[in-house]
C-alpha positions as CSV (number, residue, x, y, z in Angstrom):
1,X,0.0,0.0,0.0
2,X,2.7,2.2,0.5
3,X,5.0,1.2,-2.1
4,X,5.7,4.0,-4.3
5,X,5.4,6.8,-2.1
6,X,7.8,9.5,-1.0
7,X,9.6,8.7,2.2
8,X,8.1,11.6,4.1
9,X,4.6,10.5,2.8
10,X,5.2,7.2,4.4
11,X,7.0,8.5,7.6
12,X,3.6,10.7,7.8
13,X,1.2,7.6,7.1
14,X,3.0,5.4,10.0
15,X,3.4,8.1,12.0
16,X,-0.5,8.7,12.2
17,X,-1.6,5.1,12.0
18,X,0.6,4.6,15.7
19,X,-0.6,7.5,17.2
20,X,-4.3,6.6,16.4
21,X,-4.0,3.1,17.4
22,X,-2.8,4.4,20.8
23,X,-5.7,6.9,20.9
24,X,-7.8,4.4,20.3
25,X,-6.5,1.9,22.9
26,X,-6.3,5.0,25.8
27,X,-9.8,5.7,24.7
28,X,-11.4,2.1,25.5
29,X,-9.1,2.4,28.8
30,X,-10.7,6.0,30.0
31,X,-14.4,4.0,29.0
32,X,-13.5,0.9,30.7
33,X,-11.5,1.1,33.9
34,X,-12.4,3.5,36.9
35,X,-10.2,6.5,37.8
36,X,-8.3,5.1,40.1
37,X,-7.3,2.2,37.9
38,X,-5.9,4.3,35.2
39,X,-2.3,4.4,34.9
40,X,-0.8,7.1,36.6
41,X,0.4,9.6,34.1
42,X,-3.2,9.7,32.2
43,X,-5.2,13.0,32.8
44,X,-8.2,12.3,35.0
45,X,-6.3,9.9,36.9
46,X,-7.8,10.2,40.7
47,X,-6.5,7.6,43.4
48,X,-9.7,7.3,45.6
49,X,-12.8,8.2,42.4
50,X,-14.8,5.1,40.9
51,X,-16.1,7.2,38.3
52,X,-14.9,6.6,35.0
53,X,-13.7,9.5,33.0
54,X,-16.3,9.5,29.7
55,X,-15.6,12.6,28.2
56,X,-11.6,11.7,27.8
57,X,-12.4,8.4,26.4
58,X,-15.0,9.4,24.1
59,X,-12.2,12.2,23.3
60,X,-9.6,10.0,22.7
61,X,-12.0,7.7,20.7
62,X,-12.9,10.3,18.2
63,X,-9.3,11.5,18.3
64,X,-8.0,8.4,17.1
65,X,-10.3,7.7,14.5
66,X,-9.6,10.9,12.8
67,X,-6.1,9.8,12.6
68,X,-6.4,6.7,11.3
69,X,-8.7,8.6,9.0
70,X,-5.9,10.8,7.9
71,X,-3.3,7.7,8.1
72,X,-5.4,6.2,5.3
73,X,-5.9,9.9,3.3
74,X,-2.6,10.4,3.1
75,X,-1.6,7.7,0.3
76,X,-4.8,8.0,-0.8
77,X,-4.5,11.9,-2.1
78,X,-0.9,11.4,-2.9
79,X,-1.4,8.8,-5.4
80,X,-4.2,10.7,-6.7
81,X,-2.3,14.0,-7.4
82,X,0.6,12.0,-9.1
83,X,-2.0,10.6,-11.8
84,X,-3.3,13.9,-12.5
């Protein structure tokens, strides 16, 4: 899929693909586990809350799907503007 591509293009693709995965991944972790269960350096992390934090995980959901998004638009627009 990436074959053909400029280095930088790919570098980009990868680049976005990672960082969306791990969105995606801290997302399901704010929806699933309670504050207090969240590792330690995430935002909303509180040592004595049960509450789960809802509005970081949908956050990091949405955040995470826009850059797989863009991971896959990328290529996408690049091979598009070399045929043209």
């Amino acid at each position: 899929m990436l074959s053909g591509l400029h280095p930088a293009l790919k570098a980009l693709t990868v680049v976005l693909a990672v960082v969306g995965a791990l969105a995606v991944i801290a997302g399901i972790m704010y929806l699933a586990l309670p504050s207090h269960s969240l590792p330690s350096f995430f935002p909303a992390h509180y040592k004595h809350s049960k509450a789960h934090a809802m509005k970081h995980g949908y956050a990091a959901l949405a955040l995470g799907v826009v850059l797989i998004v863009g991971a896959v638009a990328v290529p996408w627009t690049a091979r598009r503007s070399q045929h043209t």
